[in-house]
N, C-alpha and C positions, 0 to 999 in steps of 0.2 A: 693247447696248453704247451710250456716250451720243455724241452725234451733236451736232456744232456748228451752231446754227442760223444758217438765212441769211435776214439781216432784210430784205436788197435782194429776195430770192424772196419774204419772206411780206408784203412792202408792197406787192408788184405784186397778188400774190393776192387782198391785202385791197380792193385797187382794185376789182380787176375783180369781186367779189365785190358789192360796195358798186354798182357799177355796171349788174352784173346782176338785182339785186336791187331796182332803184330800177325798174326797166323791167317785172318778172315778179310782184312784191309790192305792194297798195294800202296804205297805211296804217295798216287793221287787223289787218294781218299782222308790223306792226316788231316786235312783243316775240317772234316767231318768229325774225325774221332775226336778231335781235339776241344771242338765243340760240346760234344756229345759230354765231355769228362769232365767239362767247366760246372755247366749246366746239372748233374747229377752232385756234384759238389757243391754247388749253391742250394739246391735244393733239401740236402742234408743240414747246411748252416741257419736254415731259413728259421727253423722252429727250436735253435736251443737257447741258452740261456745265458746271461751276462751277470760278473760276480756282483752281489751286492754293494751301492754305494754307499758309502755311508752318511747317515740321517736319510736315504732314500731305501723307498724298498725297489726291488730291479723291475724294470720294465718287462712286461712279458714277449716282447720283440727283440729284445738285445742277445747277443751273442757270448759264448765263454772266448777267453784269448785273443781279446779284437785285434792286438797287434798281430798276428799271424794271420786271423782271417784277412783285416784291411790287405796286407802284403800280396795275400791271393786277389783279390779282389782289384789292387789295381794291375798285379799281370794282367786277370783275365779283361781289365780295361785296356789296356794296351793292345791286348791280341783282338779283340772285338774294333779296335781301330783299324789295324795294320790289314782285318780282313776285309774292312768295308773298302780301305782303299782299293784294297785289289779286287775287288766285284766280290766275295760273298757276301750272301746274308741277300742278293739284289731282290730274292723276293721268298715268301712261303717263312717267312720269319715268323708269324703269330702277328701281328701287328696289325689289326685292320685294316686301318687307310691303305697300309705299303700293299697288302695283301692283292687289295679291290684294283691296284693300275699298274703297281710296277713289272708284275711278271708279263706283260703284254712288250712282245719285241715292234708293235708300232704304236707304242704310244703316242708320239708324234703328231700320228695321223689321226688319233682318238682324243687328240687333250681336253676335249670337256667332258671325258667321261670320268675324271678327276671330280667334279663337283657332286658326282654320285656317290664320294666315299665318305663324304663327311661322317664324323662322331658327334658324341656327346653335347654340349647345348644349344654349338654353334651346328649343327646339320644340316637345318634349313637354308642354308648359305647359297647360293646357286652364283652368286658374280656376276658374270658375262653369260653364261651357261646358253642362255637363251638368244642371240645378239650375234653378230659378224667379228671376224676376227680384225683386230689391228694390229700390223707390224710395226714395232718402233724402228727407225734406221738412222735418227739422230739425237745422239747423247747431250747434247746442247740444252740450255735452259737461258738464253738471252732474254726471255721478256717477260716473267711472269702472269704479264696482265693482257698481252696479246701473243700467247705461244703459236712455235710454227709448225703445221703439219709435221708429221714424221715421228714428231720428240712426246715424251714421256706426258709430257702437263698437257697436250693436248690429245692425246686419247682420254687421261683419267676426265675429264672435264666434263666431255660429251653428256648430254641428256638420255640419248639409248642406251641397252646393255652391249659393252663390247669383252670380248676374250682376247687381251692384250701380252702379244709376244714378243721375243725381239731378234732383229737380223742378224746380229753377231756378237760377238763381247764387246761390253761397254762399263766404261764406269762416269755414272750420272751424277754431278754437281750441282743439288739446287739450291740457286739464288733465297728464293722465297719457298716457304709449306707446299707442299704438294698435295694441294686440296681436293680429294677424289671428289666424286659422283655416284649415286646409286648405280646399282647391277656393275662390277666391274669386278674382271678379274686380271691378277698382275701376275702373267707366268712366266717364270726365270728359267727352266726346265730345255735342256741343250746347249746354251750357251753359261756364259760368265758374264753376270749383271750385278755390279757395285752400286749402292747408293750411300755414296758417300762424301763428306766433307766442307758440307752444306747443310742446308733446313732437309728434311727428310717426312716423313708420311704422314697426314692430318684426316684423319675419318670423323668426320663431322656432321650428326643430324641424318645421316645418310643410314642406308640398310642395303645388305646382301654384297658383303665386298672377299672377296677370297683374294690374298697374297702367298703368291707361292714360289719358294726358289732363287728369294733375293739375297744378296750377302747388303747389311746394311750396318755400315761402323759410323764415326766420327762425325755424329751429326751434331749439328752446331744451333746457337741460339742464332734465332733472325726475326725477323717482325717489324713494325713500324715501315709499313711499305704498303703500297696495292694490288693485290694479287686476284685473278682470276678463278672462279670455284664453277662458273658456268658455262654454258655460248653467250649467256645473256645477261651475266651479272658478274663484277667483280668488287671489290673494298677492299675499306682500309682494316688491314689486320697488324694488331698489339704487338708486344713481343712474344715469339715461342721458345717454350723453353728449353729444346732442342733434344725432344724426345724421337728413338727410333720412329715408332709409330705410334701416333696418338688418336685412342679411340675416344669420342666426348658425343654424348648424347648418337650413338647410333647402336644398333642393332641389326643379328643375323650375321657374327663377322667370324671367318676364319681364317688363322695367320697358322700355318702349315712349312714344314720342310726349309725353314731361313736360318742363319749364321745372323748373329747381332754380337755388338760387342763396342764401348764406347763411346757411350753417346754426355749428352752436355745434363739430360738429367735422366729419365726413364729410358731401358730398353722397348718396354711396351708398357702403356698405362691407359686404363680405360678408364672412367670415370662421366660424372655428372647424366645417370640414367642408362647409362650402355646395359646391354643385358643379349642373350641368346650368343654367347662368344664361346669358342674354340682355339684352343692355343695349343697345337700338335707339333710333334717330332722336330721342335729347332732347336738350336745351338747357341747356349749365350757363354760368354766368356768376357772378360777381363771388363769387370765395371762394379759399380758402387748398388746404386739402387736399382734392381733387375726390374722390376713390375710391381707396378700399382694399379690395384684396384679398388675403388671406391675415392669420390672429390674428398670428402670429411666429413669427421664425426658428426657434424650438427646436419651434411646435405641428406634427410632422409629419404629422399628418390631414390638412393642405390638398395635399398632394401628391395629392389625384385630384382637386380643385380644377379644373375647364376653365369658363371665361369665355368669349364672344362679345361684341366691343365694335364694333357697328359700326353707318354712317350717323348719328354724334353732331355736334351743334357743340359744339366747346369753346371757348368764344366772350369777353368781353371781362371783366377784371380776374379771371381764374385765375392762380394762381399755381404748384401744384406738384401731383403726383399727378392723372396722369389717363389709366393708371392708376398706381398703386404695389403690385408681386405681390411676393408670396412663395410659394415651392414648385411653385405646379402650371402649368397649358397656359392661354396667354391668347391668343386669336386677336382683332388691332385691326386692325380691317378697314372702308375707303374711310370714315373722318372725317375732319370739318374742324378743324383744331388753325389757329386762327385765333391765339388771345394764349397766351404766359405768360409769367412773369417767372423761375423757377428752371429749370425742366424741363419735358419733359411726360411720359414714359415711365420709371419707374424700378423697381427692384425690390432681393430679398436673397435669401439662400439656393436659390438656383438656381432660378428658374420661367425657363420656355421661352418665349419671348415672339416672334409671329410678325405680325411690321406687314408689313402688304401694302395698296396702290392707297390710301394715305391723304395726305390733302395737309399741310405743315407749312410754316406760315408765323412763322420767327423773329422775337424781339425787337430792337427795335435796339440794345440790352444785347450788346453784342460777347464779354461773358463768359458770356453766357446762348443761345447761338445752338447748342447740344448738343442734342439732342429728348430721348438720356438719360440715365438717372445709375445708376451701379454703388452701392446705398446702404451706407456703411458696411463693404467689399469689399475684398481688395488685388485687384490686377490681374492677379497670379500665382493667383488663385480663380476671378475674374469672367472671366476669356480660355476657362474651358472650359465656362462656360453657353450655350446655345442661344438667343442673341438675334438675327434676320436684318431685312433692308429689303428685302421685295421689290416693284417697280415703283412706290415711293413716290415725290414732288411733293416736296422740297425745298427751299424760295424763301427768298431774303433770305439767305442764309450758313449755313441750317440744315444738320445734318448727324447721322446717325445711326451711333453706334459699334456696328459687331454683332460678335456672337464665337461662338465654340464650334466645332464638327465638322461642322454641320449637319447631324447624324444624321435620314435621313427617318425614324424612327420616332415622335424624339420632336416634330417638325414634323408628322406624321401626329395627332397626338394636339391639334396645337395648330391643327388648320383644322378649320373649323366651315362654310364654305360659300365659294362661288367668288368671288374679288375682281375686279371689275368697277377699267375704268384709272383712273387717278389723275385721268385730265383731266375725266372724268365728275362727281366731290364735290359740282362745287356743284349741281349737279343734282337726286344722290341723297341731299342733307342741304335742301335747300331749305325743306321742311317740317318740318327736326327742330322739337321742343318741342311746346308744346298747338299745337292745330290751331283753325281756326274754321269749325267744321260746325256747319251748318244744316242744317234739313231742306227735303228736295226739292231738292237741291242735292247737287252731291257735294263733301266736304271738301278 
């Protein structure tokens, strides 16, 4: 129940806090305390209340005085940046995944024990896990249809499972889709690996692909060409519409720890049957439509469609879709929904959409302060889909319409793993995007 906070109690608090701390703390301890005071302050804001709107009654997630809280809220975005640049947060954040590999100072020498950390739908995810490692050592892509050792399209290709690394920083231009292969994993983790400026990632029909570590912007439309997808087969492929990474008929996928950021249409879109997917700790920024999931309202295959979308920033110049479902179970769980300009959560044809412990920080667009949108719906439709807000972060006038009966069956279908509070985000997104691991060090 939301709970009016009282600022005369959390000003005494913060004193004596400030006070005790100044006496018990030396200096190389502030980015601890500083921490510590963020975090106890979110956790006070988490459960009060936001003034009534009018012709609405207030959402029980909303906040009094958004415009002060929002203002705290991007300092402590700001400082949750500035830390991770500088190594905190590298591990013991709360965060699953980061938890299970990052505090290990040889990960290096461990990196498939990375495939052990999976969450929520995509788990069962294994890559290469099982398989020989392959170095990339050239960023080149001259042939699409006969790639050459070394380079990027010819590890993904391979029929075995491989664990694919790379020799140094590179930034990869490809020609044509970059058409994986079952069991494969693509790890960006020590170095600085761009895919960019080119056709970019196609998981197609395939199963068990882990992408980890890559920065992938400015992918482009390409297609009407012959490109290789095997050792033993290749065609002619249409035009693509130059999504980051395009997931289409495959299953068991996890896109983990990546930086995205404009592309020609989707950052990540699964679609036409995909299902058991994971979308953990990246970083999208500056783009129009973020993620699509589900082909369209009439393909009814995506109805066993379950998505996992959680610990992501969704971070500065997004606009709309993040996600956008049709038909099936999407669990969005503890992200940071820092910008957008239309929305951030939409959908059509009935997917069950279940936001828990995520924080949503509105525009100052007073017609844009909805988190979501009923797409293309009447309202006498969209009132008996299963859409809820549980123990969401609300700031600046944000507010979330949910509907339906809240049948536990079809909520049962839409959790993927336990949400951690709201006031925890900036914590457990700290290190979304590529990471900067070194070795002998822990990331």
């Amino acid at each position: 129940m939301a709970v009016s906070l009282n600022w005369f109690t959390l000003s005494f608090l913060f004193i004596a806090l400030i006070f005790t701390s100044a006496n018990a703390f030396n200096e190389k301890e502030l980015p601890v305390q500083s921490r510590n005071v963020e975090t106890e302050k979110l956790q006070s804001l988490k459960n009060s209340s936001m003034a009534e709107r009018s012709h609405d009654s207030p959402n029980e997630h909303a906040v009094d005085k958004p415009e002060e809280i929002s203002a705290m809220v991007d300092m402590t975005i700001r400082n949750h940046t500035e830390r991770r640049n500088l190594g905190f947060f590298s591990c013991g954040t709360g965060n699953p995944i980061d938890d299970c590999w990052r505090c290990d100072r040889r990960w290096y020498a461990r990196r498939k024990r990375l495939a052990d950390c999976a969450i929520g739908f995509g788990h069962n995810a294994v890559g290469g896990r099982d398989g020989k490692y392959y170095v990339v050592t050239d960023p080149s892509d001259d042939d699409p249809v006969n790639p050459k050792p070394g380079t990027l399209r010819h590890a993904v290709i391979q029929d075995r499972p491989l664990w694919i690394v790379f020799k140094r920083d590179m930034v990869i231009t490809l020609k044509q889709e970059l058409i994986m292969n079952s069991f494969k994993t693509i790890d960006g983790r020590g170095v600085n690996v761009h895919i960019a400026y080119g056709a970019c990632i196609t998981i197609q029909f395939i199963t068990n692909v882990i992408i980890h570590g890559l920065h992938i912007h400015d992918c482009k439309q390409t297609g009407n060409a012959m490109v290789r997808s095997s050792p033993s087969h290749f065609g002619w492929r249409t035009l693509a519409d130059g999504d980051g990474i395009s997931i289409f008929g495959a299953s068991h996928i996890w896109i983990d720890h990546n930086s995205l950021s404009n592309c020609a249409d989707g950052l990540i879109d699964a679609i036409m049957g995909s299902t058991a997917i994971t979308i953990s700790n990246n970083y999208f920024t500056h783009h129009n439509e973020v993620m699509l999931l589900g082909h369209s309202d009439s393909y009814v295959r995506d109805k066993q469609m379950q998505v996992t979308i959680a610990y992501n920033h969704f971070g500065e110049g997004l606009i709309q879709r993040m996600p956008r479902c049709r038909h099936g179970y999407f669990h969005v769980v503890n992200n940071d929904y820092t910008h957008w300009e239309m929305y951030a959560i939409g959908g059509s044809a009935n997917p069950t959409i279940n936001s828990q412990g995520n924080r949503y920080l509105a525009p100052l667009n007073p017609f844009a302060k909805e988190v979501t949108k009923r797409v293309d719906t009447a309202e006498g439709v969209w009132k008996q889909w299963n859409w809820r807000s549980e123990g969401d972060l609300l700031l600046d006038g944000a507010f979330f319409t949910s509907s339906g009966a809240g049948a536990a069956s079809s909520y049962a279908r839409a959790s993927s793993l336990g949400a951690k509070s709201s006031s925890l985000v900036g914590a457990l997104t700290s290190g979304a995007g590529v990471l900067n691991c070194r070795r002998g060090v822990t990331c």
